[in-house]
N, C-alpha and C positions, 0 to 999 in steps of 0.2 A: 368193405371187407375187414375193415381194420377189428370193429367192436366183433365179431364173432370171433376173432382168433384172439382178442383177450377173453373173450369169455371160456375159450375151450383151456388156455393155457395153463389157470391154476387148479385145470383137473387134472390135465395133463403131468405137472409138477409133480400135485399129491397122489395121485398114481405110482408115478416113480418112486417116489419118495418109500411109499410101504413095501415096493418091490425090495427097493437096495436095502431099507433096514431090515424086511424081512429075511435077507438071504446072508448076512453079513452072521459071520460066526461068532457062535458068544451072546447074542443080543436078543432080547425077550421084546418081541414090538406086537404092537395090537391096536387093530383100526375100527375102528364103527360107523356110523348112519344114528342120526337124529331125526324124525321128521314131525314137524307139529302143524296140523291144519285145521286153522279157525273159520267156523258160519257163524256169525254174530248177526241180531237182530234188533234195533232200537225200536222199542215199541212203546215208548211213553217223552214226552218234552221232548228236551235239548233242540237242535235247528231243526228237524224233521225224523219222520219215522222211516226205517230203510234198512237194506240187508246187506253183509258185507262177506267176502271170502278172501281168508289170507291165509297165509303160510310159510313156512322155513325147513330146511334141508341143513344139517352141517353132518358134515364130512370131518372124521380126525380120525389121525395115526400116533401114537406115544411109542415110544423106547425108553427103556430100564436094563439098562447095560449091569447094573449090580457092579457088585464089588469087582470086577475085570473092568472097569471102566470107570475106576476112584469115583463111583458115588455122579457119574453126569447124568441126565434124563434128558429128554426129550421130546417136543410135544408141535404139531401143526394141524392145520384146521381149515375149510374152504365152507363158507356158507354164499347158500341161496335165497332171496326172498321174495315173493311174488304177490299181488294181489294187494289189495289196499281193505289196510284194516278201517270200525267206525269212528274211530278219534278223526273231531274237527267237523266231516261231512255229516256226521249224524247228530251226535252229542254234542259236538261245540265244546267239549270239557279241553281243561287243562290238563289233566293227570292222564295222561296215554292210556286209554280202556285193556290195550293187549300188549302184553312184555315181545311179543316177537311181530309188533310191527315196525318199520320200517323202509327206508327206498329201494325199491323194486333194483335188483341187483345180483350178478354172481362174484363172491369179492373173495380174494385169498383173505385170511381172518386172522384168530390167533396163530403164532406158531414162536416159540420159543427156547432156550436151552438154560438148562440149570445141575448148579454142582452145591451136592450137600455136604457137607465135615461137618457132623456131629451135630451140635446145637444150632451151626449158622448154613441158610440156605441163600444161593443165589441166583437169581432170573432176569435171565435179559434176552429180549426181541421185542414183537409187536404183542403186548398184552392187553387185560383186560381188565383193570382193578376192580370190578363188580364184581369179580370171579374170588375176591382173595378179600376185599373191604366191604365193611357197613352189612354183613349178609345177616342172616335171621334163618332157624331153621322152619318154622313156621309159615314165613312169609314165602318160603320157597314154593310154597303150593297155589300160590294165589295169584291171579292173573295178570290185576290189574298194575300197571308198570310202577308203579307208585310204591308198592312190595319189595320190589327189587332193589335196583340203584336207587337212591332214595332221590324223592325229587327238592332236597335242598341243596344237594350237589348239584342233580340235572339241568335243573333250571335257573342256578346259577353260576355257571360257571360256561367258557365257549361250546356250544356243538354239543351238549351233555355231560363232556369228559370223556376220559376213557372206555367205554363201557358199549354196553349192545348197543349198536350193529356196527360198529368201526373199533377195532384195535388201536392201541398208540404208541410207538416205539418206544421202549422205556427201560428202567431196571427196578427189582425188587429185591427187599434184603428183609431176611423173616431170622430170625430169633427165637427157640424156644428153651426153655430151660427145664419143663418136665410139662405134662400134659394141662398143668395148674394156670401158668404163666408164659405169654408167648408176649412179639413184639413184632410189629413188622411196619415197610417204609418202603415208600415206591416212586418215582420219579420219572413220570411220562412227557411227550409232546404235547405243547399246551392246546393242539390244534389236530384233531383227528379229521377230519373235514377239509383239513388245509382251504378253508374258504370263510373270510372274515367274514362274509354274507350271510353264511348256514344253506348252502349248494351244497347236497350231498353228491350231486352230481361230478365234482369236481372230483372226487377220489372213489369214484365209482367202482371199480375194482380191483381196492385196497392196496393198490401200489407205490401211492405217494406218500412217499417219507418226509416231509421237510422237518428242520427241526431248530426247536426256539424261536430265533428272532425275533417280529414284532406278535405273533401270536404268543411266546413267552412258553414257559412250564408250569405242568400241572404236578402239585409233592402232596401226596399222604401218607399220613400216619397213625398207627394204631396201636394201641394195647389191650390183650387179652387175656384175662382173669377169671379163671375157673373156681367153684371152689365148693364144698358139699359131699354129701356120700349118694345116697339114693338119689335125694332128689336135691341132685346139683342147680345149679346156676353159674350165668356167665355172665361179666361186665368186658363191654367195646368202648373204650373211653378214645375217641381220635377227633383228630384237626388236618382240614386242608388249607392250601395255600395255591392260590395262581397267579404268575408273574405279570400278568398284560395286562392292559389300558382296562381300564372299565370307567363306560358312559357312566354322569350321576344320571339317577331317573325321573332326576326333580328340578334340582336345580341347575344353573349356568356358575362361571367362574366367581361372580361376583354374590353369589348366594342367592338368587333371587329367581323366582319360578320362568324358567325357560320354556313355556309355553304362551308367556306373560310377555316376555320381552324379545321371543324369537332370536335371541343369541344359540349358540351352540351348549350344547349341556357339558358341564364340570367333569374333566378326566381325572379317575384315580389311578393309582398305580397298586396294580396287585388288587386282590381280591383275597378275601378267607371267609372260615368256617368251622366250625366244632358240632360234635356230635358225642352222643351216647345211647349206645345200645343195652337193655336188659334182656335176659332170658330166662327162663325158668322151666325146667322139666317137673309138672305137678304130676304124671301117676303110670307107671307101666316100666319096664324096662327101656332107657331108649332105644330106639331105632324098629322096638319091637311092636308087636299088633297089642292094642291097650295101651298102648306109651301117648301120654297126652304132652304138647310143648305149646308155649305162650312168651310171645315177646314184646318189649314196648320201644320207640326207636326213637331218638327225637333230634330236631336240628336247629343250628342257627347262624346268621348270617346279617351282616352291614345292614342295615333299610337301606342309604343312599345309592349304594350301586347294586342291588340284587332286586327280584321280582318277588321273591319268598320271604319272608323275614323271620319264621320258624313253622315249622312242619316237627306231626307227630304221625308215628301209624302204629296200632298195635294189629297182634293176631292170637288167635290160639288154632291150632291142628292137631286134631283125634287119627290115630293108626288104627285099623282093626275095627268100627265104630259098630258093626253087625257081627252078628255072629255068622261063624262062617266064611268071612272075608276078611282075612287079615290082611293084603294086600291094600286094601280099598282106604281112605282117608277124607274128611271131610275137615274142612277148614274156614273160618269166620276172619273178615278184616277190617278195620276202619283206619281212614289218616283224614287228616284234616291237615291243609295248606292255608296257612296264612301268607297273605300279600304282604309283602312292606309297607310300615304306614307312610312312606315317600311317593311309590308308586300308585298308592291309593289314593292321595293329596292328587298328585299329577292328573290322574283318570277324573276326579271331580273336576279341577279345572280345564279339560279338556274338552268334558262334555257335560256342561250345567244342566242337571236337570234330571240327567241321566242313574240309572244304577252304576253306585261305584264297587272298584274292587272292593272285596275285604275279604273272603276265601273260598276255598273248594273242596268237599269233602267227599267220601265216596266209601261206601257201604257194601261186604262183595262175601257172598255165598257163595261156597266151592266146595265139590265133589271128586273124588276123581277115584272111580269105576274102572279095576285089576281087571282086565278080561283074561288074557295072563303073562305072563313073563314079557314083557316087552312092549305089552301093547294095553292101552286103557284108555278110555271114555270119559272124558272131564264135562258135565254141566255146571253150569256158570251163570249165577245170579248177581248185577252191577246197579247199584243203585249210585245215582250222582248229585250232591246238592250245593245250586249254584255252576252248575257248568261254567266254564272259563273264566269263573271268579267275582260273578256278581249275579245277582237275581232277577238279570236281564233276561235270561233265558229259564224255559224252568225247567225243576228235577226231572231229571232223565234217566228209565230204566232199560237195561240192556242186559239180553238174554246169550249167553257163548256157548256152542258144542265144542270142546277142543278134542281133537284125536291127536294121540301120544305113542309115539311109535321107537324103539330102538332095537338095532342088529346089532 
């Protein structure tokens, strides 16, 4: 009886929640429904051909109290996710095929409060730094997870970081000075999973807080640099930083390949990373039907304790691309993930003979089909080269319907 009445509970909450700020004098609040459901089908390489159904639900409520409430906001979130997406079972890839897969779950989510004065804003609860760092407006339309949170964060850092499908209690401090130049800095739990193992199971319905300790903190930081008339552009010049133990992936204490001499692998302390984002608005008004955007993202990280040792992914996304359908959007991506050459040494000696790491790239056609206000029809073209990071397995093609639904 226990797991049905948490799972009813953070409806329960956020139910509440919209009633009281809905009814509270003074207070401007407003709730919505997300819902996104993937049929994906692998019809070429990676481990076998096969069909997959998944999907996600989120629930939020915001409050803007306005000037009677010195500038505080408010913001909470309950999602659901169900169904298993084709990363690993089909494709065998590294780069997560679909941004809203994840362990099957009803979990309270983001939910936050923030007080703005003038230039400086600030957020503190359980956040999402994917929501506020490293974004791209281009890549926002493209499925494959690889677009979003970038995977030289993801996949090196504990549990992905902060980011979809787990919240991490934190605080955020953003900075702008006019629309040209902003700044921001954020300060999470090093450990949203609360589980050194990667059991999403353990924080199954986003209620464990723990914070620090030997899982440690996760700090980024960003700068953002506008600057052009028509056709602006922006630069995301940022670095992260995580406090906790990181395995080497190569060697033991004494320098010396730890698959050679079966000692325990070299502990570092802390981990980091740097990145830079470009963007470029080439043609149309933004945000408007004709407004063409193109980004290029790129990252880097240690070889001895990271699996990535630099990752790039550009895109460009067309608004309006038919006549007639301004709504509609069609968008082109590619990244390419490099392994570390430490983990790639390791992987040779591990297994002689074998295909070794050395990266994974992935190719992705997107559509996404206005039916109207609220609701659209995304087809979805995934080409994959090198699944999981070597030429063991081959390119793999995968075909996605997403239905895109908001109230």
């Amino acid at each position: 009886m226990k797991t049905p009445k948490l799972r009813i509970l953070p409806v329960v909450l956020l139910a509440w929640g919209v009633a009281w700020a809905g009814t509270r004098s003074g207070t401007a609040c407003r709730a919505g429904l997300e819902l996104k459901l993937d049929a994906a089908a692998g019809v070429h390489g990676g481990v076998e051909r096969g069909t997959s159904l998944h999907g996600l639900a989120l629930a939020h409520v915001s409050w803007d109290p306005g000037d009677d409430a010195a500038g505080w906001r408010g913001f909470a979130s309950m999602l659901g996710l169900g169904g298993r997406g084709p990363t690993g079972k089909y494709l065998g890839d590294f780069l997560a095929a679909s941004n809203t897969e994840g362990f099957e779950s009803v979990r309270l989510y983001a939910w936050w409060v923030e007080r703005n004065a003038g230039a400086w804003s600030l957020r503190a609860g359980a956040l999402l730094a994917d929501e506020e760092f490293t974004g791209t407006e281009s890549g926002g339309h493209l499925i494959n997870s690889s677009f979003g949170w970038p995977a030289f964060i993801s996949a090196n850092t504990v549990n992905t970081g902060p980011a979809f499908y787990v919240a991490a209690p934190g605080i955020r401090l953003h900075w702008a000075k006019n629309e040209s130049l902003a700044w921001r800095v954020g300060v999470y739990d090093g450990d949203t999973f609360d589980s050194p193992t990667g059991d999403p199971a353990v924080n199954r319905h986003g209620w464990r807080y723990g914070l620090g300790g030997e899982q440690g903190w996760f700090v980024i930081g960003e700068a953002d640099i506008a600057f052009g008339a028509e056709r602006f552009s922006r630069l995301k010049l940022g670095a992260w930083l995580h406090t906790a133990d990181f395995a080497d992936v190569y060697r033991d204490a004494d320098g010396q390949p730890f698959d050679a001499t079966g000692n325990p692998p070299r502990q570092h302390t802390g981990n980091v990373g740097a990145y830079a984002v470009f963007e470029r608005h080439l043609a149309g008004a933004p945000g408007e039907p004709g407004s063409i955007d193109a980004h290029v993202r790129a990252g880097v990280a240690p070889r001895d304790r990271n699996a990535l040792g630099w990752v790039l992914d550009t895109g460009v996304a067309w608004r309006g691309p038919l006549p007639g359908r301004p709504g509609d959007v069609v968008a082109i991506g590619f990244t390419h993930a490099n392994f570390s050459a430490d983990l790639a040494a390791a992987s040779r000696l591990a297994s002689p003979g074998s295909a070794a790491l050395d990266h994974e790239e992935v190719c992705e056609l997107t559509y996404v089909f206005a039916v109207h206000e609220g609701l659209s029809l995304q087809p979805d073209l995934q080409w994959a080269i090198h699944p999981g990071g070597s030429a063991t397995l081959p390119d793999s093609l995968l075909l996605t319907l997403r239905i895109n639904a908001s109230f």
